[in-house]
C-alpha positions as CSV (number, residue, x, y, z in Angstrom):
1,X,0.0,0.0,0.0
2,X,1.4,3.7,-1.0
3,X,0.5,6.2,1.6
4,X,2.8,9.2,0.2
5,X,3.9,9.6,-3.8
6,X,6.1,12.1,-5.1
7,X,3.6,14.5,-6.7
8,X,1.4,14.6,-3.2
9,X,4.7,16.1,-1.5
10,X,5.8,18.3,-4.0
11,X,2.4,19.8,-3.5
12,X,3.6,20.8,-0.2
13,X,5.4,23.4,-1.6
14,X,4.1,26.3,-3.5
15,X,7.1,26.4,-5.5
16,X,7.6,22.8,-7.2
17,X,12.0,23.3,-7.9
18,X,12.2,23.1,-3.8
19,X,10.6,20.3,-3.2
20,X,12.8,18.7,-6.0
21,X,15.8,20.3,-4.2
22,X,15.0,19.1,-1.3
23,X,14.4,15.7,-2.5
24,X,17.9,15.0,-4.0
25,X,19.4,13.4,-0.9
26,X,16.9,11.4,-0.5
27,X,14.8,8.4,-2.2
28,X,11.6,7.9,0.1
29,X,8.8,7.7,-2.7
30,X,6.8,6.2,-3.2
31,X,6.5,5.5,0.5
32,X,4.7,2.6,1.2
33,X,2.8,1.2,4.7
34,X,5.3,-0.8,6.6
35,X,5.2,-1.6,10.9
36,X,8.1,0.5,11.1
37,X,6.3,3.7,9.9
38,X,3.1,2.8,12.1
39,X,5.0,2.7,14.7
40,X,6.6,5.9,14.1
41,X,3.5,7.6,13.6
42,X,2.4,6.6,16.9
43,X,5.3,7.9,18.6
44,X,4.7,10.9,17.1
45,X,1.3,11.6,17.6
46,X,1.8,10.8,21.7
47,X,5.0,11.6,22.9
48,X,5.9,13.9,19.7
49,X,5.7,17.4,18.1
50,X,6.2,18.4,14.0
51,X,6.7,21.9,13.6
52,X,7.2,22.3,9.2
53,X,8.0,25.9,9.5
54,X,10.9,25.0,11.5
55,X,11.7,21.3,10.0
56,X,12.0,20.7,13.6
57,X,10.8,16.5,14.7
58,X,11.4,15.9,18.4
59,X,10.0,12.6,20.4
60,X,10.4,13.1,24.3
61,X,10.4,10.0,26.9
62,X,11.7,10.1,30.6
63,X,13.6,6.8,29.3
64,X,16.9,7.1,27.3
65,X,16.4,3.5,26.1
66,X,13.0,4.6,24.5
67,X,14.3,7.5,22.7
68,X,17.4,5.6,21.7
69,X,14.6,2.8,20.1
70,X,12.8,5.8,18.1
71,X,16.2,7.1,16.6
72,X,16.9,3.4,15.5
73,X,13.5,2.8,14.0
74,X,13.8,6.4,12.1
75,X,17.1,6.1,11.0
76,X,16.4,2.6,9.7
77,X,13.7,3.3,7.6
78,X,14.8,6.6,6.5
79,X,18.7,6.4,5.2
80,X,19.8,9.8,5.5
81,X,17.8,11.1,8.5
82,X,20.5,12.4,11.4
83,X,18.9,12.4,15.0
84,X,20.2,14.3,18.0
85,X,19.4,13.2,21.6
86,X,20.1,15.6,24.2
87,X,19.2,15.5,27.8
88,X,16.6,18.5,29.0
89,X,18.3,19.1,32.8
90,X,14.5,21.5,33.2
91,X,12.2,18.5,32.9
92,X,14.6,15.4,33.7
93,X,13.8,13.9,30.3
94,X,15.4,12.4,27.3
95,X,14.7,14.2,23.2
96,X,15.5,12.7,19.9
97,X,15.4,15.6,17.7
98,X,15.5,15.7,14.0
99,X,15.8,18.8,11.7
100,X,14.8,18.3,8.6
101,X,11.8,19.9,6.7
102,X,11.2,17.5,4.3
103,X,11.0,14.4,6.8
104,X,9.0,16.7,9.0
105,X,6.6,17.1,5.7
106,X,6.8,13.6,4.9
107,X,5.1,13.0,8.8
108,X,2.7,15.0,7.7
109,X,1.2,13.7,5.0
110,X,1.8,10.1,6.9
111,X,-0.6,11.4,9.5
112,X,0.7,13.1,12.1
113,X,-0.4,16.2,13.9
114,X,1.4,19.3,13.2
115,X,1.6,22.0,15.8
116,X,0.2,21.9,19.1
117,X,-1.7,18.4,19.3
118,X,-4.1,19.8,22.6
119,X,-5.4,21.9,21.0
120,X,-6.5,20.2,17.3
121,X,-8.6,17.4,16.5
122,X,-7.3,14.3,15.2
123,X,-7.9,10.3,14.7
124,X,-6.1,7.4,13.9
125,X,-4.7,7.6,9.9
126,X,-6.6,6.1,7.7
127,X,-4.0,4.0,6.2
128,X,-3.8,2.8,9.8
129,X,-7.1,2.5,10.3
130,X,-7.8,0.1,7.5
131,X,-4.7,-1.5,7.2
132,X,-3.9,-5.1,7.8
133,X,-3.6,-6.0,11.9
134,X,0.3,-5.9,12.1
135,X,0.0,-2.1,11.0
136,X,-2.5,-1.9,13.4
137,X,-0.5,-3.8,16.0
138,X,2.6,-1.6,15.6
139,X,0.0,1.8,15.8
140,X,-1.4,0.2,19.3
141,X,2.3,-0.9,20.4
142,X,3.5,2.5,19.6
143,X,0.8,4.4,21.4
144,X,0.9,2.5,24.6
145,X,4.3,2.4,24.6
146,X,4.7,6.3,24.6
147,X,1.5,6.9,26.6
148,X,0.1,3.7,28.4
149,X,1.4,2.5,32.1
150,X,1.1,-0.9,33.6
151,X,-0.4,-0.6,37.5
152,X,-0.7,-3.6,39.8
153,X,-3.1,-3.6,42.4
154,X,-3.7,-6.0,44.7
155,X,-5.3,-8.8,42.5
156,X,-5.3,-6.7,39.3
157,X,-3.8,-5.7,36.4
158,X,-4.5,-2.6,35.2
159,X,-2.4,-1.3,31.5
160,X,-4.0,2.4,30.9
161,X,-3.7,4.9,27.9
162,X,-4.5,8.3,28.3
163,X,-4.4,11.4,26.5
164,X,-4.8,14.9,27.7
165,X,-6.4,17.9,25.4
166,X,-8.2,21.2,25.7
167,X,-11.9,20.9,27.1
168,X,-13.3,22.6,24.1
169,X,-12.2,19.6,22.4
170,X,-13.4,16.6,24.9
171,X,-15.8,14.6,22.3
172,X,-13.0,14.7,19.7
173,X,-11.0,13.3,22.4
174,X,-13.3,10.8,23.5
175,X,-13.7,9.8,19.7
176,X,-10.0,9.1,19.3
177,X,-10.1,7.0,22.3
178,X,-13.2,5.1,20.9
179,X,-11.6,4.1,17.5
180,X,-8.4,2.8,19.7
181,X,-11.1,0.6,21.5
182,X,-12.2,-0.6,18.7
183,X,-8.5,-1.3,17.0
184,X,-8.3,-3.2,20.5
185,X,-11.2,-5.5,19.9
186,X,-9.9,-6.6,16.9
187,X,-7.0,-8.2,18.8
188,X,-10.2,-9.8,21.4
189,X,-8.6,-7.3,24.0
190,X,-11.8,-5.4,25.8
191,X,-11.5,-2.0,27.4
192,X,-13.6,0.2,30.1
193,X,-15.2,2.7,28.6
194,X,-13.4,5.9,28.2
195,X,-12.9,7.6,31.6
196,X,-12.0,11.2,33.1
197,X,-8.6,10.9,34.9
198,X,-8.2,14.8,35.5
199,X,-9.6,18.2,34.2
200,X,-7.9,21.4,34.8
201,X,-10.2,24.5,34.5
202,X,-7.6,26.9,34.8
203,X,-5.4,25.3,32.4
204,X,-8.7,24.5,30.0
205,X,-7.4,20.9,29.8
206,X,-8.8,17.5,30.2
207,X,-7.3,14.3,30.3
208,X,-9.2,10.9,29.4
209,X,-8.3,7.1,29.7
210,X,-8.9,3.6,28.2
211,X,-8.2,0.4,30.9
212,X,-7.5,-3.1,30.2
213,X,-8.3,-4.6,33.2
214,X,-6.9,-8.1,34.4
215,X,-7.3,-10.8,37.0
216,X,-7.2,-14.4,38.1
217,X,-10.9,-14.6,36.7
218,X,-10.8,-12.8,33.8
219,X,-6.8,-12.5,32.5
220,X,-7.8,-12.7,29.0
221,X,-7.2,-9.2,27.9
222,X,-4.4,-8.5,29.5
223,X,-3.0,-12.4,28.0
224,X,-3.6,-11.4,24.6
225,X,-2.5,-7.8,25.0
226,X,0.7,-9.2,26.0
227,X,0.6,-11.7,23.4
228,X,-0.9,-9.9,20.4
229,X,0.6,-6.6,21.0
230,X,3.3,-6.4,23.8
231,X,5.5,-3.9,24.8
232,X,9.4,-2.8,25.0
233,X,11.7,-2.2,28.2
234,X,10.4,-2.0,31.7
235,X,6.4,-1.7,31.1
236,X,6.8,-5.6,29.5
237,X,8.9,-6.5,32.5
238,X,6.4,-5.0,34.5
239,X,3.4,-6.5,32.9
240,X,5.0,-9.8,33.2
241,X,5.8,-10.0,36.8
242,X,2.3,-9.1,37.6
243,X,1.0,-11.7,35.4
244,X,3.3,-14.3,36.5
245,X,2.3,-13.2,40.5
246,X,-1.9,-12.3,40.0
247,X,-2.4,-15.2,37.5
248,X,0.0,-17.9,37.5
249,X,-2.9,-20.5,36.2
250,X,-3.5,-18.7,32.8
251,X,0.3,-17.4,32.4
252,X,2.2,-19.2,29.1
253,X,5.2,-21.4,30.9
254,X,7.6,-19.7,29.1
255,X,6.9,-16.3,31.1
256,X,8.1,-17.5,34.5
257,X,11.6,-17.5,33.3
258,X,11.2,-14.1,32.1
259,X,9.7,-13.6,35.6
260,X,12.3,-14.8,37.5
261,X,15.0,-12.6,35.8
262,X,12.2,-9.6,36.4
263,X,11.9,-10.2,40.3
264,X,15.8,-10.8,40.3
265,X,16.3,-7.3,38.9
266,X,13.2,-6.2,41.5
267,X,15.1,-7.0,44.7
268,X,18.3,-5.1,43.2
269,X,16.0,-2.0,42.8
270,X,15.3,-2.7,46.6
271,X,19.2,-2.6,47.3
272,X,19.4,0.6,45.0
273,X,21.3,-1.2,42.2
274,X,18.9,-1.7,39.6
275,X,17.3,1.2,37.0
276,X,13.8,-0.2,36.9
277,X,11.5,2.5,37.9
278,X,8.9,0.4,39.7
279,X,11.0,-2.4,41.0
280,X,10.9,-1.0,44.4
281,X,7.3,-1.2,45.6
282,X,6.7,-4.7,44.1
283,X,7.5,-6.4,47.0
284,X,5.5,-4.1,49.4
285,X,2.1,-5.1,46.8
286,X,2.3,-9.0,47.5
């Protein structure tokens, strides 16, 4: 499937010769669907920002290994594409950031949100949308990775997404959110219904969530959530120690050894030795 040809970027410029300039270095079109891309696009349209005036790209994440993942993926796909990460000492996170105003185009007509994304309306690409499941897999891996969190409580599983924009613009919120829940049940993975986690008058924002919710008597969302769409770094490790612990019945056998190397890595978070950012309260929870 082609999702960008030549002629649809040049018409991104008003004056055809740049686009043709800018398009000697590199050889994207046509630009066809792949994971890779999904992926990207998901990144991008949660933990992103595209600015084309200033052919500015940057992904943010608290987590060097994820930002070091997203320059891999992008630099993979696209030969020629240079990413920067730099450490932001105001906010204690991580940026890949690409300048380049042709990629940043290219995003654009891919589907991602240019500009502030709180304040716009948006929904999942159509290429995306009604594309085969792996695309759709890599769009849902994508988003949770970026924006979704893994909770254990008590007997429970809990793996949320959320997504914060202005009020003025809550139903097209709640309409993204929607179409995700329904990418999900196409992988047999039900949801709550969309919930408010926070509003902020003052700041004119509200912030609205999905849960997959898991437990001894019902693990089969969170099972094929692991299985069907899964997750990279310390949210997998995460969701697998709590599956291993809350539903040891239902878990696949070959998930206890990952669990065991999990818990291992747990109790050195305990003696301050270990990175993982939730290891040290997992013992207090069973």
């Amino acid at each position: 499937m082609i999702i960008v040809t030549k002629a649809a970027f040049l018409e991104t410029y008003k004056r055809k010769y740049r686009g043709l300039a800018a398009l000697d270095k590199y050889s994207w079109f046509p630009l066809k669907a792949s994971p890779e891309l999904s992926w990207i696009v998901a990144c991008l349209q949660s933990d992103g920002h595209v600015s084309i005036k200033h052919g500015l790209i940057h992904f943010t994440s608290k987590y060097l290994s994820e930002v070091n993942n997203f320059r891999g993926v992008v630099e993979k796909l696209f030969p020629g594409i240079n990413c920067t990460i730099r450490r932001s000492n105001q906010t204690d996170t991580f940026e890949c950031l690409i300048t380049n105003q042709p990629f940043a185009r290219l995003m654009y007509l891919c589907g991602v949100t240019v500009g502030n994304k709180t304040i716009q309306s948006y929904g999942i690409p159509a290429w995306i949308q009604n594309g085969s499941r792996l695309l759709q897999k890599s769009f849902l891996q994508g988003l949770f990775e970026c924006e979704g969190y893994v909770k254990i409580r008590r007997e429970r599983i809990v793996i949320s997404f959320s997504q914060a924009k202005s009020i003025d613009l809550k139903e097209n919120l709640i309409l993204y959110l929607e179409s995700i829940k329904r990418l999900l049940l196409r992988f047999n993975i039900k949801t709550s219904n969309v919930t408010k986690n926070w509003i902020r008058p003052y700041k004119n924002r509200v912030c609205l969530a999905l849960e997959i919710n898991g437990s001894a008597k019902s693990p089969v969302s969170v099972l094929n959530f692991l299985a069907k769409i899964d997750l990279h770094g310390w949210k997998k490790e995460k969701l697998i120690y709590g599956i291993t612990k809350i539903m040891p019945q239902k878990a696949p056998v070959d998930l206890f050894w990952e669990s065991s190397v999990v818990e291992r890595l747990s109790r050195k978070q305990e003696a301050g030795s270990s990175n993982l950012p939730w290891g040290s309260k997992i013992s207090k929870i069973f």
